[in-house]
C-alpha positions in Angstrom: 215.3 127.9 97.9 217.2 130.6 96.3 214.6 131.4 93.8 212.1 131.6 97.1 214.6 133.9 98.7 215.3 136.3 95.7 211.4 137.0 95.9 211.8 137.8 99.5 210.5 141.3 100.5 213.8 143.4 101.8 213.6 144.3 105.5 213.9 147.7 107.1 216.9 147.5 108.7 218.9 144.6 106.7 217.6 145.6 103.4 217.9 143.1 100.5 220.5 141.4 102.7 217.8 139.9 104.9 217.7 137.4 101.7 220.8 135.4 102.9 219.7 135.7 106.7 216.3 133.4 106.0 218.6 131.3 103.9 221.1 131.0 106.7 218.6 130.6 109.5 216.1 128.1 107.7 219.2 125.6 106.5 220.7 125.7 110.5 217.3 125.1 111.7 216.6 122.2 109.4 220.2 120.9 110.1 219.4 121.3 113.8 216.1 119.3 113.0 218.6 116.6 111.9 221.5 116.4 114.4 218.3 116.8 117.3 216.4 113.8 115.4 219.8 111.3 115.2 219.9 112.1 118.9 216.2 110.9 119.9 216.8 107.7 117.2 220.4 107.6 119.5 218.4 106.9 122.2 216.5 104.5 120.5 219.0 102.5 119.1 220.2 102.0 123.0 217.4 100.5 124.0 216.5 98.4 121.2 220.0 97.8 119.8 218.5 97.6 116.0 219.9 98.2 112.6 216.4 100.2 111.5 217.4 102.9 114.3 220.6 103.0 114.0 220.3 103.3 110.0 218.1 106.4 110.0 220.1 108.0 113.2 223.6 107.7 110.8 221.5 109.0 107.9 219.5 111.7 109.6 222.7 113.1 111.4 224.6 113.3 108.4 222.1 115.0 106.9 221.5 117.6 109.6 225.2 118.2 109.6 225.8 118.8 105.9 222.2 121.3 105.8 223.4 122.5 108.6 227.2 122.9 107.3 225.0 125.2 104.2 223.1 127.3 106.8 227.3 127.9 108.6 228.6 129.0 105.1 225.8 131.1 104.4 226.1 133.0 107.5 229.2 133.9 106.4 228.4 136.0 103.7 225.2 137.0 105.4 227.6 138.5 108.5 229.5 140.2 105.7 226.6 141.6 104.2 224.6 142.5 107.5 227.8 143.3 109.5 230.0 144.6 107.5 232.6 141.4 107.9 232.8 138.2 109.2 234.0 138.6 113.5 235.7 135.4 113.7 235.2 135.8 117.5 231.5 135.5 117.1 230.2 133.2 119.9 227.9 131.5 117.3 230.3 131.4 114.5 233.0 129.4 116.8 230.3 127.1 118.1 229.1 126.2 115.0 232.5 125.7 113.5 232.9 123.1 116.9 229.6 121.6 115.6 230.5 120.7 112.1 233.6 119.7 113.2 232.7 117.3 116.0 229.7 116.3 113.6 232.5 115.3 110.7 234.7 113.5 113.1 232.0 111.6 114.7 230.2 110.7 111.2 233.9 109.8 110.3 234.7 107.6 113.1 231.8 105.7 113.3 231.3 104.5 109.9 233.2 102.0 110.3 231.5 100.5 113.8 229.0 97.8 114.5 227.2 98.5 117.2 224.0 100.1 116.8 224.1 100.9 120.9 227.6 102.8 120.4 226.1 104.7 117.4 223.4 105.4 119.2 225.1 107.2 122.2 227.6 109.1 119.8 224.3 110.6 118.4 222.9 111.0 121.3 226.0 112.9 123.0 226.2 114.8 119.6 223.0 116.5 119.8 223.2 117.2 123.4 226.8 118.7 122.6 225.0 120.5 120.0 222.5 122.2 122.0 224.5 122.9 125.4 226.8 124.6 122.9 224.4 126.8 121.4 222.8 127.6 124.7 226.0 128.6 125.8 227.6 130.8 123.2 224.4 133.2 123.8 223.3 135.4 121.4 225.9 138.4 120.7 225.2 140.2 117.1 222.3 137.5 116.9 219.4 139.8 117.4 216.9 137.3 119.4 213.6 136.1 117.6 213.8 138.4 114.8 211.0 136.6 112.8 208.8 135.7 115.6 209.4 139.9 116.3 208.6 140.6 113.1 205.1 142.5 112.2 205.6 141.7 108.5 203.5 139.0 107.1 205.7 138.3 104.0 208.4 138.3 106.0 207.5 135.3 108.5 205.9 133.4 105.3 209.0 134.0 103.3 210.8 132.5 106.0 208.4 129.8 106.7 208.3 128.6 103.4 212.0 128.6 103.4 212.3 126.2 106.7 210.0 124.1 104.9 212.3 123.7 101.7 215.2 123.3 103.8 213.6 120.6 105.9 212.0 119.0 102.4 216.2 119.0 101.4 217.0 117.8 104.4 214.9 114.5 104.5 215.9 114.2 100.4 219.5 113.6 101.8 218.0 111.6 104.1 216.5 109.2 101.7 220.3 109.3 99.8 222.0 108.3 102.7 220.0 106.0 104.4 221.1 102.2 103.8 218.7 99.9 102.0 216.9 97.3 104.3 219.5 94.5 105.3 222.3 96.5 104.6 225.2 97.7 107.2 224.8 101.5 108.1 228.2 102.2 108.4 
């Protein structure tokens, strides 16, 4: 992913900093793939209480959290490179820091647990946290659909091929985590 960004054309008004904003953006969007994907196998482990479910749901959340933990640290430098310093007030910065931390609590406490229906509706609460919590911080320095916007080409391939990476990592980590056949989740 980094060699695929380093190739990336600069942009107008980022410059060569535009590099660590598709790195940033394509890791949150795969880890967002993640935490939303434990939450729709949440809701399948309720209604068909079931190791296989519950399985991929611990394992797909946990790998959603930690791509998406990558895209959080990223932003980081990419705000101090873009904006000339990381606002720690940043409605997006402090719900993402909520995300990761509830994620880490929640992958924490339920190791542990049994019950693939109470797996289930953690996940399930944890992506809909997840997304009322993005929804509602609102976008401040976060300029809105900046490659969908874009007129360049190379830039929304750059970044395409960068979301595809990041979701090829993403399901890697998957496979890592993901218990064996016959074997407790937690």
């Amino acid at each position: 992913m980094v060699a695929w960004a380093l190739m990336a054309p600069a942009e107008r008004q980022l410059g060569d900093g535009i590099r660590l904003v598709y790195l940033h953006v394509s890791a949150t969007w795969a880890g967002l793939m993640g935490i939303y994907g434990a939450g729709l196998l949440g809701v399948a482990a309720l209604a068909v209480p079931s190791r296989i479910p519950d399985g991929w749901a611990r394992a797909l959340g946990g790998a959603g959290l930690v791509i998406f933990s990558v895209g959080f640290v990223v932003s980081l430098a990419s705000a101090h490179v873009s904006w000339g310093g990381i606002l720690w007030v940043e409605p997006r910065l402090l719900a993402s820091a909520g995300i990761i931390a509830l994620g880490s609590i929640l992958s924490w406490t339920t190791q542990g647990v049994d019950s693939p229906r109470v797996t289930g509706m953690a996940w399930l609460g944890f992506a809909v946290v997840t997304s009322v919590s993005l929804q509602a911080a609102g976008l401040f320095f976060h300029p809105d659909e900046p490659i969908a916007s874009s007129t360049s080409d190379a830039i929304r391939w750059t970044f395409f091929g960068l979301f595809g990476l990041a979701t090829v990592a993403l399901f890697l980590l998957v496979s890592l985590l993901r218990p064996e056949p016959g074997e407790s989740p937690g």
